[in-house]
PQR file of N, CA, C, O and H, with PARSE charges and radii, in Angstrom:
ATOM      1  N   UNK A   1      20.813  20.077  -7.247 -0.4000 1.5000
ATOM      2  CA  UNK A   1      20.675  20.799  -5.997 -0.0000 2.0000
ATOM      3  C   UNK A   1      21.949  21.613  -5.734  0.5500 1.7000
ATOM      4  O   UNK A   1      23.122  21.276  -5.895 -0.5500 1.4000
ATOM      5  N   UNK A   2      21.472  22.680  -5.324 -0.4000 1.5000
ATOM      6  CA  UNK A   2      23.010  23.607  -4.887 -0.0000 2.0000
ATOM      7  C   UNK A   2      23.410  23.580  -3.633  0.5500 1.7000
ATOM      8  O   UNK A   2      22.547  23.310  -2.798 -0.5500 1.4000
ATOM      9  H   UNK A   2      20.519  22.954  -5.193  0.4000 1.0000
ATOM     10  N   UNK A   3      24.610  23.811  -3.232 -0.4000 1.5000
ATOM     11  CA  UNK A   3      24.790  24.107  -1.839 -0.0000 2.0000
ATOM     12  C   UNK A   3      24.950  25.351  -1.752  0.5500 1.7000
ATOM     13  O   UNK A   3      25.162  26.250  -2.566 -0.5500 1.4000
ATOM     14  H   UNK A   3      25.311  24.030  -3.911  0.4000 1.0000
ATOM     15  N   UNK A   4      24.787  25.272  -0.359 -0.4000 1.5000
ATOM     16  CA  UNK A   4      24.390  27.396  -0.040 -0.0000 2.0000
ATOM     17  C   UNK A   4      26.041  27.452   1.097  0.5500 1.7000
ATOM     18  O   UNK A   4      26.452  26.704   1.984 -0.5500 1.4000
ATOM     19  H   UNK A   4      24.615  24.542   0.301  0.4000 1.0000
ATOM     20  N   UNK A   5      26.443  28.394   0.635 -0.4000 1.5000
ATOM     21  CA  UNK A   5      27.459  28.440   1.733 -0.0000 2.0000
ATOM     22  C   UNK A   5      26.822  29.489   2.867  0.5500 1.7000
ATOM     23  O   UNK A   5      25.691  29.950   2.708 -0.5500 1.4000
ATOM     24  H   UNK A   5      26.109  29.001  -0.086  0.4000 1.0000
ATOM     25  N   UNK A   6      27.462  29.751   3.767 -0.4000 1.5000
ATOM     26  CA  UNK A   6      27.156  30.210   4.865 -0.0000 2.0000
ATOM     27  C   UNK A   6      28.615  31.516   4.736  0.5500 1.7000
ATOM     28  O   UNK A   6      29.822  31.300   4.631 -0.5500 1.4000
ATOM     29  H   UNK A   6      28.380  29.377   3.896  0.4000 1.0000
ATOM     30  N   UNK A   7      28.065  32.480   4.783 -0.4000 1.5000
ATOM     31  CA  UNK A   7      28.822  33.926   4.856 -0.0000 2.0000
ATOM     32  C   UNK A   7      28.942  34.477   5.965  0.5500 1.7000
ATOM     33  O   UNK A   7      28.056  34.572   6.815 -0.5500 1.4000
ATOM     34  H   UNK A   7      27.084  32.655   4.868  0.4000 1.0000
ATOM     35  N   UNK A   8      29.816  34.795   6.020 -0.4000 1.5000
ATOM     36  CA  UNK A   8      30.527  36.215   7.404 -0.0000 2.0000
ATOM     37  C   UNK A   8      30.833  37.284   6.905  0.5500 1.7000
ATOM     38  O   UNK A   8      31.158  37.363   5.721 -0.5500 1.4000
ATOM     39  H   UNK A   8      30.535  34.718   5.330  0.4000 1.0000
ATOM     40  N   UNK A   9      30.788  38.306   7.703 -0.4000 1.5000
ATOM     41  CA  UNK A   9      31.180  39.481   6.994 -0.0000 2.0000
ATOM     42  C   UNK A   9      32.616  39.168   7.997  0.5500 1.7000
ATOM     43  O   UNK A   9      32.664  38.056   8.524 -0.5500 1.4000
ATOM     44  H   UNK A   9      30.524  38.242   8.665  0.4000 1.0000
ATOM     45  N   UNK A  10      33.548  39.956   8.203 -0.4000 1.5000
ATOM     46  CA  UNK A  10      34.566  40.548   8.575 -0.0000 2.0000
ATOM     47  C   UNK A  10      34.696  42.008   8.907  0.5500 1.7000
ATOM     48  O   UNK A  10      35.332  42.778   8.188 -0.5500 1.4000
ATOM     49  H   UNK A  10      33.509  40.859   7.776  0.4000 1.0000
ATOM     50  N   UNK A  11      34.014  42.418  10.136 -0.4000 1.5000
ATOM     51  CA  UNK A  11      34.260  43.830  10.410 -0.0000 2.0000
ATOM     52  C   UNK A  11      35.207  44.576  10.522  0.5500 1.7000
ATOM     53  O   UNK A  11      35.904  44.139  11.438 -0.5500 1.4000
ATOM     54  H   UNK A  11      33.497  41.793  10.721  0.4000 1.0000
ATOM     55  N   UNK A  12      35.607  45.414  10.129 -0.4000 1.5000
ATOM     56  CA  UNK A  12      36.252  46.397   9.798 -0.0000 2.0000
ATOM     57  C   UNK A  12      37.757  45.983   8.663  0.5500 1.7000
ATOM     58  O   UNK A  12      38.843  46.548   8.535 -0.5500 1.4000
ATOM     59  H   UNK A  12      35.041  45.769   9.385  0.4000 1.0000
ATOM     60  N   UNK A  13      37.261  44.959   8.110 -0.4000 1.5000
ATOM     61  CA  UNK A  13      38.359  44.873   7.109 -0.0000 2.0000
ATOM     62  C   UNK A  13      38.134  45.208   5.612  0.5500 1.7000
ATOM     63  O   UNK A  13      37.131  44.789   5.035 -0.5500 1.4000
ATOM     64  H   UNK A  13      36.378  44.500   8.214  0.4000 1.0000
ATOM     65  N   UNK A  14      39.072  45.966   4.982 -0.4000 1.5000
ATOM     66  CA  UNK A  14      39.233  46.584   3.555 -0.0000 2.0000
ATOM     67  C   UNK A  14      39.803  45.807   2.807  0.5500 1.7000
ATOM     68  O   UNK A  14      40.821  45.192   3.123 -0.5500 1.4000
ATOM     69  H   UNK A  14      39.887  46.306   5.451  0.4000 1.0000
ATOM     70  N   UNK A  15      39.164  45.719   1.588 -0.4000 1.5000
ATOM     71  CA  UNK A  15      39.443  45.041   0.256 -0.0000 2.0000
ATOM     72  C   UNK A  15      41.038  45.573  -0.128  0.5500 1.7000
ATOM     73  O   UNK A  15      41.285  46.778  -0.174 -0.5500 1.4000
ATOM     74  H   UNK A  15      38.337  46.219   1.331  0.4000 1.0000
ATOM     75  N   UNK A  16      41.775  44.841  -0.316 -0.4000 1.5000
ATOM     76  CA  UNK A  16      43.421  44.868  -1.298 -0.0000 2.0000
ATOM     77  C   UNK A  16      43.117  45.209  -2.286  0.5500 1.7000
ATOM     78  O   UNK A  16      44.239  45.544  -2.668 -0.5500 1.4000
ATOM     79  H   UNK A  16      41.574  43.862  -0.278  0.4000 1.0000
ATOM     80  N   UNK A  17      42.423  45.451  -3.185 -0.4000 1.5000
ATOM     81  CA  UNK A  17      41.966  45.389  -4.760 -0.0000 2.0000
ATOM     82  C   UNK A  17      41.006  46.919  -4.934  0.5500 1.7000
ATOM     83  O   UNK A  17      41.382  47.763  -5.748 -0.5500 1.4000
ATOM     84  H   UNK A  17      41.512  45.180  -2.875  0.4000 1.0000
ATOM     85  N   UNK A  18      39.755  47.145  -4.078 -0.4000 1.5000
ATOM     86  CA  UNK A  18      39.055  47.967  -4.203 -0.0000 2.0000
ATOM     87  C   UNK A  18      39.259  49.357  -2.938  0.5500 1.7000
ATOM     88  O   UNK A  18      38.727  50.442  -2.699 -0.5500 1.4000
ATOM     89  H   UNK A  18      39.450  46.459  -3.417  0.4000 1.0000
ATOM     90  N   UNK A  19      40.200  48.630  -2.467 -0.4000 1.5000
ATOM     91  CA  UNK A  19      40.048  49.311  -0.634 -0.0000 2.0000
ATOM     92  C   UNK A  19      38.329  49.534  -0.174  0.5500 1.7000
ATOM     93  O   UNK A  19      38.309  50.512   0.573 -0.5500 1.4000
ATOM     94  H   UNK A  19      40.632  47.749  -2.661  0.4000 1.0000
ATOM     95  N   UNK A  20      37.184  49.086  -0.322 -0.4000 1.5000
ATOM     96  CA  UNK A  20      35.814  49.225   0.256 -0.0000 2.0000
ATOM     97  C   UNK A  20      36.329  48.530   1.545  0.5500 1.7000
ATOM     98  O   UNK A  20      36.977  47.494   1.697 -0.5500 1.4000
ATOM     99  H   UNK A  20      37.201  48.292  -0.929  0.4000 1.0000
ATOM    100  N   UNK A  21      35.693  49.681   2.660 -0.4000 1.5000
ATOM    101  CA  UNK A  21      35.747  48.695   4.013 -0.0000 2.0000
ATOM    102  C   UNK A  21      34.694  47.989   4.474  0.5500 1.7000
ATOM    103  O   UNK A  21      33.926  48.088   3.517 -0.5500 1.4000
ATOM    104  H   UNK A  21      35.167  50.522   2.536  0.4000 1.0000
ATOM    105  N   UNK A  22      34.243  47.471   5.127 -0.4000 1.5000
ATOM    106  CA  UNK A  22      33.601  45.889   5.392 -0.0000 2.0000
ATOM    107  C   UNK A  22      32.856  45.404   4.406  0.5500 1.7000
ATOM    108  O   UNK A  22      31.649  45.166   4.442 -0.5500 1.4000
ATOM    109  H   UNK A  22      34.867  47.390   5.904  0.4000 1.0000
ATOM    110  N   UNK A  23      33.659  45.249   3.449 -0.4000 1.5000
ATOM    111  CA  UNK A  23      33.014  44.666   2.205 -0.0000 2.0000
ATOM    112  C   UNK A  23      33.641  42.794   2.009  0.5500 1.7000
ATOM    113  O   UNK A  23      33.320  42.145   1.013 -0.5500 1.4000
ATOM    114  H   UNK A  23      34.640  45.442   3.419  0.4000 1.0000
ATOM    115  N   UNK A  24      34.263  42.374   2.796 -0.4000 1.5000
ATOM    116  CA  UNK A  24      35.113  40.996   2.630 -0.0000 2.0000
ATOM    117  C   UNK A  24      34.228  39.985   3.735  0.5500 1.7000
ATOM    118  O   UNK A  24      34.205  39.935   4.965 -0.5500 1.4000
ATOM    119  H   UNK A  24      34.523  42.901   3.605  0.4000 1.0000
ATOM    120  N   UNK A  25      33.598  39.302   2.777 -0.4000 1.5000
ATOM    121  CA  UNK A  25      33.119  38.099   3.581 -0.0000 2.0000
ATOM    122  C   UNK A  25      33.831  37.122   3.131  0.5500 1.7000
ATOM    123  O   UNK A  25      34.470  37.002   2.086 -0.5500 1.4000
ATOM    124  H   UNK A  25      33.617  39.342   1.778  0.4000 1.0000
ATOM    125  N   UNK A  26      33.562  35.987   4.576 -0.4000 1.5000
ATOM    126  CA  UNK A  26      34.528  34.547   4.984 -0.0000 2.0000
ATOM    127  C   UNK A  26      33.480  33.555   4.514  0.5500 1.7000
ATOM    128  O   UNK A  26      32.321  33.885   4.766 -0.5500 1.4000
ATOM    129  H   UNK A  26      33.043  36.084   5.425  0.4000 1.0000
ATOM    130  N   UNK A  27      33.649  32.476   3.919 -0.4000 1.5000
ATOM    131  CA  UNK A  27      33.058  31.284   3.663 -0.0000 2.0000
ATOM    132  C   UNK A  27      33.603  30.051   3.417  0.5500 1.7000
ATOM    133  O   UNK A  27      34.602  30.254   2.727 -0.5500 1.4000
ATOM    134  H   UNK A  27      34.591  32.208   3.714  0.4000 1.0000
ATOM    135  N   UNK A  28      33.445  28.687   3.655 -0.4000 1.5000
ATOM    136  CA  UNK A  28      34.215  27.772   3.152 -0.0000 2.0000
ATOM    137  C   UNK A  28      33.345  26.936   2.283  0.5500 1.7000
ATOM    138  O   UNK A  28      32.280  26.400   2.592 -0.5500 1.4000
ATOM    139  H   UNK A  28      32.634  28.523   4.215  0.4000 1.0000
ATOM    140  N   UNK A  29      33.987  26.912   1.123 -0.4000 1.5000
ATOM    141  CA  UNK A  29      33.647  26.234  -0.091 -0.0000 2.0000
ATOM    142  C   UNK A  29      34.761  24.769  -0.615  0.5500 1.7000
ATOM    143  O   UNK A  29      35.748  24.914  -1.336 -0.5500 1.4000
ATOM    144  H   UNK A  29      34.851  27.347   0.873  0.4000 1.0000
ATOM    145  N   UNK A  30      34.313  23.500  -0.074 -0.4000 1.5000
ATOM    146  CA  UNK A  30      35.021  22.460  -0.477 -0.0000 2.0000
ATOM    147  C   UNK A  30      36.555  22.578   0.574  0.5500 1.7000
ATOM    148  O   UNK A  30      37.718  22.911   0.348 -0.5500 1.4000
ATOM    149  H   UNK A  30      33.511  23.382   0.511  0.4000 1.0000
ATOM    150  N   UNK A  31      35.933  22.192   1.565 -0.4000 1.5000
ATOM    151  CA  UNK A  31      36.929  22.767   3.056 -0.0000 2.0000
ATOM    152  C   UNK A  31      38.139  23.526   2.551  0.5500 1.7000
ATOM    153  O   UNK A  31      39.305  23.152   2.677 -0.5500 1.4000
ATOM    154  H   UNK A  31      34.988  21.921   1.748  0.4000 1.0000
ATOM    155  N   UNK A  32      37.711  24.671   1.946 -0.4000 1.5000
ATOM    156  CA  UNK A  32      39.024  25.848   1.488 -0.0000 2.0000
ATOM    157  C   UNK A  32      38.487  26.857   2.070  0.5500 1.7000
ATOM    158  O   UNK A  32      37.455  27.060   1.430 -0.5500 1.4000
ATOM    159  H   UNK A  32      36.764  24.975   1.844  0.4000 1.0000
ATOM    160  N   UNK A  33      38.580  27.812   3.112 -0.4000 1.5000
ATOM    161  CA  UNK A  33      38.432  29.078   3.561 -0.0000 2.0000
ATOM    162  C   UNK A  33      38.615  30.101   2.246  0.5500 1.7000
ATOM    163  O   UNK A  33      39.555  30.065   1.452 -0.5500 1.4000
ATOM    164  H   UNK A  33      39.419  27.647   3.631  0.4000 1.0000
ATOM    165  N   UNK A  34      37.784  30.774   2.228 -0.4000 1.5000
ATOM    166  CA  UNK A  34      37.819  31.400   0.740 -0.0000 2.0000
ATOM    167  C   UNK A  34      37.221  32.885   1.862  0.5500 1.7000
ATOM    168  O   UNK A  34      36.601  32.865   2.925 -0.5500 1.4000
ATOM    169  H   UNK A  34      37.021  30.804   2.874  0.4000 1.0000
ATOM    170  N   UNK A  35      37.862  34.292   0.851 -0.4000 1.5000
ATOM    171  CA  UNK A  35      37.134  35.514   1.601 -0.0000 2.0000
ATOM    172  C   UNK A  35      37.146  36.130  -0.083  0.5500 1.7000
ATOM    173  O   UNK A  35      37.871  36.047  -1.074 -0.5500 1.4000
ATOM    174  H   UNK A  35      38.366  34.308  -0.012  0.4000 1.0000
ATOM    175  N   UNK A  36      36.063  36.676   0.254 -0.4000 1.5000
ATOM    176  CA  UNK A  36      35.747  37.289  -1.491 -0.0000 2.0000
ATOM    177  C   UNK A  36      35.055  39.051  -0.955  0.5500 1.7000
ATOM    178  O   UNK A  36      34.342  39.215   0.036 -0.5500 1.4000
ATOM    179  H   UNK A  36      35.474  36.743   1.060  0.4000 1.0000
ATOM    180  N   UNK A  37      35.438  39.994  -1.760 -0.4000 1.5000
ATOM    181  CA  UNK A  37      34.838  41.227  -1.725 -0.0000 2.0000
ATOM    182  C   UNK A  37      33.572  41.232  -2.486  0.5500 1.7000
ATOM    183  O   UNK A  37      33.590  40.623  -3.555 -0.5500 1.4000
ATOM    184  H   UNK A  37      36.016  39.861  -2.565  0.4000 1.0000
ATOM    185  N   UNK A  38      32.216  41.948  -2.039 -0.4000 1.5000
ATOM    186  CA  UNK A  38      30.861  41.978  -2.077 -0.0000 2.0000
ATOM    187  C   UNK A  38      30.594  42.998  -3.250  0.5500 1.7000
ATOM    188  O   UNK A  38      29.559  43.082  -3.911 -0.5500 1.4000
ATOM    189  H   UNK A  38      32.201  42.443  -1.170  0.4000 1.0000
ATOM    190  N   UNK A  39      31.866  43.839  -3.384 -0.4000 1.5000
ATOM    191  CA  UNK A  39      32.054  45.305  -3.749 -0.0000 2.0000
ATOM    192  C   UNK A  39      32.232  44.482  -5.351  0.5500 1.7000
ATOM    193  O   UNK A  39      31.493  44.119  -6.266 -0.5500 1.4000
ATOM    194  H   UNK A  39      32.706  43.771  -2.846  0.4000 1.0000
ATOM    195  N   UNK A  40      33.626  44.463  -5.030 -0.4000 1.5000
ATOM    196  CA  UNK A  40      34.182  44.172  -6.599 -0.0000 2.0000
ATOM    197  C   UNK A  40      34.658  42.308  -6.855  0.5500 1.7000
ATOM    198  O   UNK A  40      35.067  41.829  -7.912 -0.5500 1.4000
ATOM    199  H   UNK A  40      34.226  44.758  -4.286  0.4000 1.0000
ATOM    200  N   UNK A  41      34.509  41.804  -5.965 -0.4000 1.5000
ATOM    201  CA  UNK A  41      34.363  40.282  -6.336 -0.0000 2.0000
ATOM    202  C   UNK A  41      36.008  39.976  -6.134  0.5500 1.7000
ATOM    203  O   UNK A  41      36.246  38.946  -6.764 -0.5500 1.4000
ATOM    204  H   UNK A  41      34.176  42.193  -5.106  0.4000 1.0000
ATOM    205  N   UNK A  42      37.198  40.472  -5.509 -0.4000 1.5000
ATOM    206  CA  UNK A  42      38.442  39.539  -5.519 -0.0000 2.0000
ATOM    207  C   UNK A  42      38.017  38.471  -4.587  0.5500 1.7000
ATOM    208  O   UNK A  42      37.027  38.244  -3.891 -0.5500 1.4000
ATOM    209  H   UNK A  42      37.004  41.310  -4.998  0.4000 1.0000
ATOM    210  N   UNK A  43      39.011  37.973  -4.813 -0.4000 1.5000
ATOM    211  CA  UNK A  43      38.812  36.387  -4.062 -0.0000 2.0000
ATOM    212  C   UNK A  43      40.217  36.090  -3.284  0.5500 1.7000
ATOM    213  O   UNK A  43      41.336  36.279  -3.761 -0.5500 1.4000
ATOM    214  H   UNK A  43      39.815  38.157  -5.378  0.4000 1.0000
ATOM    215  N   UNK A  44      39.962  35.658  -2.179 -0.4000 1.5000
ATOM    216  CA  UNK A  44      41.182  35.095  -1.451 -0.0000 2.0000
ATOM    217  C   UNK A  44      41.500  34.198  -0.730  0.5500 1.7000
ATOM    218  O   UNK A  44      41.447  34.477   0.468 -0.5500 1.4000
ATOM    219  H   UNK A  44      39.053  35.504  -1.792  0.4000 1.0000
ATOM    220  N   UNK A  45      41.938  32.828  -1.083 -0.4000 1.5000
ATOM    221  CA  UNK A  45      41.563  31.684  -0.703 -0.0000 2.0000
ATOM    222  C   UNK A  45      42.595  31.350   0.872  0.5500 1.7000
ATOM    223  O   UNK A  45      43.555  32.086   1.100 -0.5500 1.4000
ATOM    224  H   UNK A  45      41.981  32.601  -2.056  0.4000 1.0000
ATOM    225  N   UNK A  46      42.255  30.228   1.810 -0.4000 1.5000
ATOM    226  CA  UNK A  46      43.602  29.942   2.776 -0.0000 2.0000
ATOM    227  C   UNK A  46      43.438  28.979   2.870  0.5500 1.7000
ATOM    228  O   UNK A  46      42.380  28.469   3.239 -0.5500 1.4000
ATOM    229  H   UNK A  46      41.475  29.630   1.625  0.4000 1.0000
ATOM    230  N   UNK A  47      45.096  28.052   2.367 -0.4000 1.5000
ATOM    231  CA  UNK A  47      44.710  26.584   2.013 -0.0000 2.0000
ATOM    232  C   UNK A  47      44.870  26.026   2.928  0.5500 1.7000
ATOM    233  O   UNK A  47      45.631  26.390   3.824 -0.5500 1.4000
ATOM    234  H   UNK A  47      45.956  28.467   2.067  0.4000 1.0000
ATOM    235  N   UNK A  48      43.964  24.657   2.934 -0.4000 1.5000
ATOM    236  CA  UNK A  48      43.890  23.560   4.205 -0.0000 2.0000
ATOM    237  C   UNK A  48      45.297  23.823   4.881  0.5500 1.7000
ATOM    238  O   UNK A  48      46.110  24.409   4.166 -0.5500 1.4000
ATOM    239  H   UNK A  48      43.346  24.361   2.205  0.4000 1.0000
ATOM    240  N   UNK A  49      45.663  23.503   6.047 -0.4000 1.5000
ATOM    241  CA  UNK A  49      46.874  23.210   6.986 -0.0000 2.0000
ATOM    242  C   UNK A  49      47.485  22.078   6.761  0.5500 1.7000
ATOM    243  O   UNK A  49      48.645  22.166   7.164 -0.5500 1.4000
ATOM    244  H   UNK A  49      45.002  23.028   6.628  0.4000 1.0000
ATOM    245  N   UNK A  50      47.230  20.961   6.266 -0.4000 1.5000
ATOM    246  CA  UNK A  50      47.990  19.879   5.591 -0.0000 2.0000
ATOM    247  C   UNK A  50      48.478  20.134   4.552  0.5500 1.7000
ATOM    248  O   UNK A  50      49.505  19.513   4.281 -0.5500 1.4000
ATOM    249  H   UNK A  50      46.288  20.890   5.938  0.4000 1.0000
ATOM    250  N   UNK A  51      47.872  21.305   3.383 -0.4000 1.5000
ATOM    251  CA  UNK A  51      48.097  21.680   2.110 -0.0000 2.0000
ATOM    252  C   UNK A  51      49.880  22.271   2.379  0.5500 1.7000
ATOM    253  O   UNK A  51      50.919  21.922   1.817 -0.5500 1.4000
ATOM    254  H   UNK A  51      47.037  21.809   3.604  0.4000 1.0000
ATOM    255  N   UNK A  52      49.622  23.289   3.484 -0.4000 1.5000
ATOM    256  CA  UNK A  52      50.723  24.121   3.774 -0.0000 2.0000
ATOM    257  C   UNK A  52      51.630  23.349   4.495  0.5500 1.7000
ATOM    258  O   UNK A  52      52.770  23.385   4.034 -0.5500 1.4000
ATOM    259  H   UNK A  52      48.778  23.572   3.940  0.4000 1.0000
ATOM    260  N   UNK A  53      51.455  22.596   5.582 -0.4000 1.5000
ATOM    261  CA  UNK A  53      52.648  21.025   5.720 -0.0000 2.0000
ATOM    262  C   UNK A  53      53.491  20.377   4.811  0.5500 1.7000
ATOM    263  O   UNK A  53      54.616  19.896   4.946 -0.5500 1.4000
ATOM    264  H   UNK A  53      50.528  22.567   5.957  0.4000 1.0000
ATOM    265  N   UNK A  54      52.477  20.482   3.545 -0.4000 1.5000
ATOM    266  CA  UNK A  54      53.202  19.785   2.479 -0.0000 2.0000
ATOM    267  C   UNK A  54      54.036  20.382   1.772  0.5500 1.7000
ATOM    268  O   UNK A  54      54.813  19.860   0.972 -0.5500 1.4000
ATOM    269  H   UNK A  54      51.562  20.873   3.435  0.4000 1.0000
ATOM    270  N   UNK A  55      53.910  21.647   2.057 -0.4000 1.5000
ATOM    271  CA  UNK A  55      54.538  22.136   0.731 -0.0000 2.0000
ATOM    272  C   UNK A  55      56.114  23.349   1.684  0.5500 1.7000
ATOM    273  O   UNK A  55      57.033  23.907   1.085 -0.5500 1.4000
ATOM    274  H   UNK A  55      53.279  22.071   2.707  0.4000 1.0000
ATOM    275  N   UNK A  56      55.953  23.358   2.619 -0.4000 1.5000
ATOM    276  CA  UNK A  56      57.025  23.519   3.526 -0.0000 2.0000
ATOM    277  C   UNK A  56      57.682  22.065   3.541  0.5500 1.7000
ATOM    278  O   UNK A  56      58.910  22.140   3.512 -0.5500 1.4000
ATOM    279  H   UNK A  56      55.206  22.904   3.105  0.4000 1.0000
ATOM    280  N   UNK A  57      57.227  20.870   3.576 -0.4000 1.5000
ATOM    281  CA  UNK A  57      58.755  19.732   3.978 -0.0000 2.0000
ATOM    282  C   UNK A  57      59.258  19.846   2.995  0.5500 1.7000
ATOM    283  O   UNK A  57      60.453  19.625   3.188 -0.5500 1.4000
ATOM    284  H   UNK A  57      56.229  20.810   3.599  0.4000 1.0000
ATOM    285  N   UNK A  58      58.987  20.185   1.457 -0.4000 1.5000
ATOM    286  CA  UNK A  58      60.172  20.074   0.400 -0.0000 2.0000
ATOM    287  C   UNK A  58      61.082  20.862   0.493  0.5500 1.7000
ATOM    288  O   UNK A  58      62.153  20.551  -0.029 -0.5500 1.4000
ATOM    289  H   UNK A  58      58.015  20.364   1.300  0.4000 1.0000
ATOM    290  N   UNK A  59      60.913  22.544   1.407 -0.4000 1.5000
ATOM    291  CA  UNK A  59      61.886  23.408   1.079 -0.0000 2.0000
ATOM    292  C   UNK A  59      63.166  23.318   2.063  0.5500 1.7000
ATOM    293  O   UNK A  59      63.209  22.705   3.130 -0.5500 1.4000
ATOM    294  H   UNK A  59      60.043  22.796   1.831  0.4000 1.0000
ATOM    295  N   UNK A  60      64.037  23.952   1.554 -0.4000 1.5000
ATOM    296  CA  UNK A  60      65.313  23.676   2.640 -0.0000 2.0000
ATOM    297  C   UNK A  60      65.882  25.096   3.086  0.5500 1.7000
ATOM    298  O   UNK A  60      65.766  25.949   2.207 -0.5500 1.4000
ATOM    299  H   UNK A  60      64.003  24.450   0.687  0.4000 1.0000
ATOM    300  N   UNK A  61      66.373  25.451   4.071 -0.4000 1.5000
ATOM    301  CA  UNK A  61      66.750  26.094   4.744 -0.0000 2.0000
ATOM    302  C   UNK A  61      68.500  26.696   4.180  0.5500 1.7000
ATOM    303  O   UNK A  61      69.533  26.028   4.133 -0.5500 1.4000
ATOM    304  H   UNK A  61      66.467  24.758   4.786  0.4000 1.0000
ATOM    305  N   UNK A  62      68.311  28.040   3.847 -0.4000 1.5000
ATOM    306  CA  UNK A  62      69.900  28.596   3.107 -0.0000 2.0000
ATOM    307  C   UNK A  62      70.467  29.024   4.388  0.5500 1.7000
ATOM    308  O   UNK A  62      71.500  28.609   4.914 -0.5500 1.4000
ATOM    309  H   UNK A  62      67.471  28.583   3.886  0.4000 1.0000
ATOM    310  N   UNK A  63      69.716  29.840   4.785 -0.4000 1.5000
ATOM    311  CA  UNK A  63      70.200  30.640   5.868 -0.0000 2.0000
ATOM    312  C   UNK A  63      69.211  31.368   6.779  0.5500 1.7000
ATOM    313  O   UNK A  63      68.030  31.662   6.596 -0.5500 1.4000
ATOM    314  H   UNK A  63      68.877  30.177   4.358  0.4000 1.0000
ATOM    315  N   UNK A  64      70.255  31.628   8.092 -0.4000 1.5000
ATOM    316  CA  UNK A  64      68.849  32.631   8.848 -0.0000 2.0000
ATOM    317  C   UNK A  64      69.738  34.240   8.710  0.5500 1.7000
ATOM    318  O   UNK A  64      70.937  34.473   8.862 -0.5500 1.4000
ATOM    319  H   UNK A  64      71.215  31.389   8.240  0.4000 1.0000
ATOM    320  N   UNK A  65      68.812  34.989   8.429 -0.4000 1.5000
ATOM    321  CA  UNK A  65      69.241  36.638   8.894 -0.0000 2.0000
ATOM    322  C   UNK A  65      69.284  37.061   9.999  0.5500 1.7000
ATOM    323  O   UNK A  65      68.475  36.419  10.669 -0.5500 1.4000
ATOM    324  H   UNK A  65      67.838  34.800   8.305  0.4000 1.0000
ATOM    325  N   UNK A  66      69.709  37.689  10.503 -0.4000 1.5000
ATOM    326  CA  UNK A  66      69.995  38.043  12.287 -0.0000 2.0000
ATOM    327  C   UNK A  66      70.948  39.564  11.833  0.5500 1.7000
ATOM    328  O   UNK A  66      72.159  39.653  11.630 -0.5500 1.4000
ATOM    329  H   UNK A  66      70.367  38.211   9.959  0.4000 1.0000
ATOM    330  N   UNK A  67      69.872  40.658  11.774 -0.4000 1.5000
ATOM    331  CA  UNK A  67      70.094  41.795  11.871 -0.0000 2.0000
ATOM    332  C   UNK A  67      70.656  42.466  13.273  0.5500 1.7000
ATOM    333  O   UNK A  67      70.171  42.202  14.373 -0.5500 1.4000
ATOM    334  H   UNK A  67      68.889  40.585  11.938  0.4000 1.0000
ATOM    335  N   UNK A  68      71.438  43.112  13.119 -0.4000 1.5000
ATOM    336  CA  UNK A  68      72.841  43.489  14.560 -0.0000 2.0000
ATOM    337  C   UNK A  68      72.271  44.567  14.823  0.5500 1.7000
ATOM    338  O   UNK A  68      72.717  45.302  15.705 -0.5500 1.4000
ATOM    339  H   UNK A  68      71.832  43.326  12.226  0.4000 1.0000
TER
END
């Protein structure tokens, strides 16, 4: 049996890859927000919020910039 995801389009947004405009639909596949172009097929995933928690506590802080 397959699962069917459930699609959005995204109005008025253009493909990075093809520039086609409202060609980028939203879906989540295996709780990963995924947006893929209809046009030419890139893919662009946004990982879980725990994914991105995790992977910010390892990094450490050099410096801040503070432009005058």
């Amino acid at each position: 049996m397959t699962t069917r995801k459930k699609k959005r389009f995204i109005a008025g947004a253009t493909c990075p890859k093809c520039h086609a405009m409202d060609s980028m639909m939203l879906f989540l596949e295996h709780n990963v927000e995924k947006v893929e172009c209809v046009q030419c097929g890139y893919q662009m995933t946004q990982p879980d919020a725990e994914v991105s928690k995790a992977a910010r506590a390892s990094e450490q802080l050099i410096g801040v910039f503070k432009p005058e």
